[in-house]
C-alpha positions in Angstrom: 7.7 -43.8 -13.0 6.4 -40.7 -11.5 6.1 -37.5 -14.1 7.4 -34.2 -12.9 4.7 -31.9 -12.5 6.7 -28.3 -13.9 5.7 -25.2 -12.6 4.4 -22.5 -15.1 7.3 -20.2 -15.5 9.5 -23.0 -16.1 7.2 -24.2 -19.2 6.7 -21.1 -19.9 10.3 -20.3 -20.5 11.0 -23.5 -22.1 8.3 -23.2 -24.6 9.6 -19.2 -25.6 12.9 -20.6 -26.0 11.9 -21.7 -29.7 9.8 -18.9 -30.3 10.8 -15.7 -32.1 11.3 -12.6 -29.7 8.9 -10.7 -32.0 6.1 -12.7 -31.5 7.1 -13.1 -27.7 6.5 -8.9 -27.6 3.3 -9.4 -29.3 2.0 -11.7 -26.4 3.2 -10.0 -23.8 1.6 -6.8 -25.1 -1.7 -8.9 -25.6 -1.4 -10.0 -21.8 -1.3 -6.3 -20.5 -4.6 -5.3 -22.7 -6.5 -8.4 -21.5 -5.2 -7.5 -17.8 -5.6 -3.4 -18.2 -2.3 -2.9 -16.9 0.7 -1.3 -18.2 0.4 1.4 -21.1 -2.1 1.1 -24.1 0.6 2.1 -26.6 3.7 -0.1 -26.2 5.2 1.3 -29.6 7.0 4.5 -27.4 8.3 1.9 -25.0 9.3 -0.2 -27.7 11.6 2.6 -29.5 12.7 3.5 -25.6 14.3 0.1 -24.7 15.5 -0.3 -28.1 17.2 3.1 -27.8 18.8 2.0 -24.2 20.3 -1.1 -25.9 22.1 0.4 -28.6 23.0 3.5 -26.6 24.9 0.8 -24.1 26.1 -1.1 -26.9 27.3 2.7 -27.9 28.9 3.0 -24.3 30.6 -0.6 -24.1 32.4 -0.1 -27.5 33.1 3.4 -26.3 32.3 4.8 -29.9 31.3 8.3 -30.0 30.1 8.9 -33.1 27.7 6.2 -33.0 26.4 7.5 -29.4 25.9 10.8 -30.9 24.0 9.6 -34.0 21.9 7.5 -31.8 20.7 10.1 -29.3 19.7 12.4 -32.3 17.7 9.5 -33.5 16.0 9.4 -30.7 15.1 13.3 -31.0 17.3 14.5 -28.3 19.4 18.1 -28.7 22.1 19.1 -28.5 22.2 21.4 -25.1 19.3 19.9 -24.1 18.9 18.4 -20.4 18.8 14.7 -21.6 21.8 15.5 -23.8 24.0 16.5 -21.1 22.8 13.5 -19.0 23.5 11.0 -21.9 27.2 12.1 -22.3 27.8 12.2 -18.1 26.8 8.4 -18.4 29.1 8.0 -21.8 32.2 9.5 -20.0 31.7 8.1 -16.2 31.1 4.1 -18.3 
């Protein structure tokens, strides 16, 4: 019987199927330092895609007060450019 040789992004994915998403960041932020691409801090773009998940999560239930809480987590005002921007994507989803 002849083995199947896999490629590496299929045992790649099969072997970060079991492991937690945390530690999956982790590595991947690891990866950038040792390859000097991407940003040094990955905390900001952390708290960035974890703001555009909720905020569609937000948009899909079609809940407005949670929307509004979230974009004042995120430290955006009320008036502000980015505020106005956030609600034309709320009403036209």
């Amino acid at each position: 019987m002849a083995k199947e040789k896999k490629t590496k992004p299929e045992k790649v994915a099969q072997e970060s199927r079991g492991i937690d998403p945390q530690v999956l960041e982790v590595i991947e932020e690891e990866k950038r330092k040792a390859g000097r691409r991407g940003p040094r801090d990955v905390e900001p773009e952390r708290k960035k895609k974890k703001l555009a998940a909720d905020e569609f999560r937000a948009i899909k239930a079609k809940d407005v007060r949670t929307f509004t809480e979230l974009l004042r987590q995120a430290g955006i005002r009320e008036g502000s450019p980015e505020w106005k921007n956030a609600w034309k994507v709320f009403y036209s989803a």
